[in-house]
C-alpha positions in Angstrom: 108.9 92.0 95.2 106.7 95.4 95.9 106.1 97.7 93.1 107.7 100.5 92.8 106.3 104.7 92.3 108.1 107.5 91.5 107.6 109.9 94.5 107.5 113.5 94.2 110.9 115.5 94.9 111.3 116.4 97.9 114.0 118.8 99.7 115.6 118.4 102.6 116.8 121.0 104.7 119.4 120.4 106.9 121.1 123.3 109.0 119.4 125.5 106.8 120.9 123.9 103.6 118.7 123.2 101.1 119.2 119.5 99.4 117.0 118.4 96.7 116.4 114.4 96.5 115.2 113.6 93.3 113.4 110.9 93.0 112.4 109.3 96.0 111.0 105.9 94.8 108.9 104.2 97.3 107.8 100.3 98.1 104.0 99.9 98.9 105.0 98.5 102.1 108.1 100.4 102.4 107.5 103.6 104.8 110.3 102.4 106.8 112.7 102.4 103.6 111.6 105.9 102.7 113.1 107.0 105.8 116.1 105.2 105.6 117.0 106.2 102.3 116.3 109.9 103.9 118.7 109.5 106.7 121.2 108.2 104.3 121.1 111.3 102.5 121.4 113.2 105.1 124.5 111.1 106.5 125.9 111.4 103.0 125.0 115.2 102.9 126.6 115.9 106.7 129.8 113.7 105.5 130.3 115.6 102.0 130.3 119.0 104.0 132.4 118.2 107.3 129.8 118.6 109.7 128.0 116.7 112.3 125.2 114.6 111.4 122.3 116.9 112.9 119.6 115.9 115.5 116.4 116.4 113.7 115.6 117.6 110.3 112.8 119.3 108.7 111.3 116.8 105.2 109.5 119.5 103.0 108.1 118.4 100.0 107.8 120.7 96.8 104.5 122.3 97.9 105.8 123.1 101.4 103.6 120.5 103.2 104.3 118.4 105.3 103.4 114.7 106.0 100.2 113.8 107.6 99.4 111.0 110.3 95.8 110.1 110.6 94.5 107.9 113.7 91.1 106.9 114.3 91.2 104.8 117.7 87.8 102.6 118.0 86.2 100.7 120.8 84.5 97.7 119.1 82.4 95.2 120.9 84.7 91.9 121.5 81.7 90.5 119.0 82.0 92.4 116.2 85.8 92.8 116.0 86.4 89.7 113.1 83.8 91.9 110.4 85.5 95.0 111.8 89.3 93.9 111.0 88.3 91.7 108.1 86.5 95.3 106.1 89.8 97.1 107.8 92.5 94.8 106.4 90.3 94.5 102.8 90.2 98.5 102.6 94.2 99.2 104.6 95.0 96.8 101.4 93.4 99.0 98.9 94.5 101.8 100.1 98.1 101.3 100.7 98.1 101.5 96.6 96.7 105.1 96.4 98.9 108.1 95.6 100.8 109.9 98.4 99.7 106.8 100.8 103.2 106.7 102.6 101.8 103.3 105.2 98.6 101.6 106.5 98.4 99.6 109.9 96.1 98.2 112.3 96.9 98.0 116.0 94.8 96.5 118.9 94.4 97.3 122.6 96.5 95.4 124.9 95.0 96.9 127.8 91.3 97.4 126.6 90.8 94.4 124.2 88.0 96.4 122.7 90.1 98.8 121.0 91.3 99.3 117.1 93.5 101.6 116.0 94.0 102.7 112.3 97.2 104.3 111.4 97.5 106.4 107.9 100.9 108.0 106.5 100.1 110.5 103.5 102.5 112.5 101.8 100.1 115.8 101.7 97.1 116.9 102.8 95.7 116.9 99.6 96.3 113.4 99.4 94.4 113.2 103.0 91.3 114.7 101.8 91.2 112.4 98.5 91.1 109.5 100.5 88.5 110.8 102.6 86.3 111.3 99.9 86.8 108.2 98.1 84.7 105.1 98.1 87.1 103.0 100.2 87.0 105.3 102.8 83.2 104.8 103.5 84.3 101.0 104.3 86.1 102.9 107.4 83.1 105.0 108.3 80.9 101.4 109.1 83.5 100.0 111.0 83.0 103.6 113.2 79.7 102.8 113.4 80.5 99.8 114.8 81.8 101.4 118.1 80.3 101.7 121.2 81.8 104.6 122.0 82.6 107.9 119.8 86.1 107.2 118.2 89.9 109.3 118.6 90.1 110.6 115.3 93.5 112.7 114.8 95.2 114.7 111.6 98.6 115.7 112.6 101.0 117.4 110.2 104.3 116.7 110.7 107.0 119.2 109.9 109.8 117.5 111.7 111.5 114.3 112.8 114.0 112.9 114.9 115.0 109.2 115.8 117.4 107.5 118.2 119.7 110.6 118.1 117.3 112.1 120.3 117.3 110.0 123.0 120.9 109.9 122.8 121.4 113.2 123.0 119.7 113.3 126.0 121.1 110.7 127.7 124.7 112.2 127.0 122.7 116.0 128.6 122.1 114.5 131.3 125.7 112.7 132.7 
């Protein structure tokens, strides 16, 4: 069984309704059941107050920042790609265990079997910026060297989410 961390609280605004969920415990490995215990509150939430479950809803944390996903998409020779996912899955190890890391994961190219992809999920940017100067992180910055081409590299904040509902929704728009 994962261990567990006490997360920071967090508030959830729905339909500009303010709910504070507190604590949020998560898994190591459990980004997925972060957000499911999210949507439950908000399900719980909707059905307490007679309304509709909403569409999308905004995840603020007590600081007012928002999540950040960080991508850095490689192209590494067909040669060097055992050292470069062998240092990756050592250091996406590591670092799944440092505060505010929400997830880790490594994806490879389907189309372009040369190409790596390294997914981060941090609760804050100033979570972000601590990995970035940490030790661990400079495992990352060989296997970038390793590329033959200059890497994606992306920070995205994200103030809002949405799943399936979505889609739905615009399935049912468009009938």
């Amino acid at each position: 069984m994962p261990k567990c961390r006490r997360r920071k609280t967090f508030t959830l605004v729905v339909a500009g309704s303010e709910v504070e969920l507190n604590p949020i415990y998560k898994a190591a490995y459990a980004h997925d059941s972060l957000i499911l215990s999210i949507w439950h509150a908000i399900r719980l939430y909707c059905w307490n107050q007679g309304s509709a479950i909403p569409l999308a809803f905004d995840l603020k944390d007590s600081e007012e920042m928002g999540m950040v996903r960080t991508t850095i998409r490689m192209l590494i020779p067909l040669e060097k790609q055992s050292e470069a996912l062998e240092i990756l899955e050592s250091t996406i190890e590591e670092t799944r265990f440092e505060p505010g890391c929400v997830s880790c994961r490594i994806y490879r190219g389907v189309e372009d079997a040369r190409a790596i992809m390294l997914e981060e999920f941090w609760m804050s940017e100033e979570d972000v910026q601590h990995h970035l100067r940490s030790a661990k992180y400079r495992k990352i910055l060989l296997v970038i060297e390793m590329a033959t081409e200059p890497p994606e590299i992306r920070f995205d904040t994200i103030a809002q989410t949405s799943g399936v509902e979505t889609i739905e929704q615009a399935r049912i728009q468009t009938r």
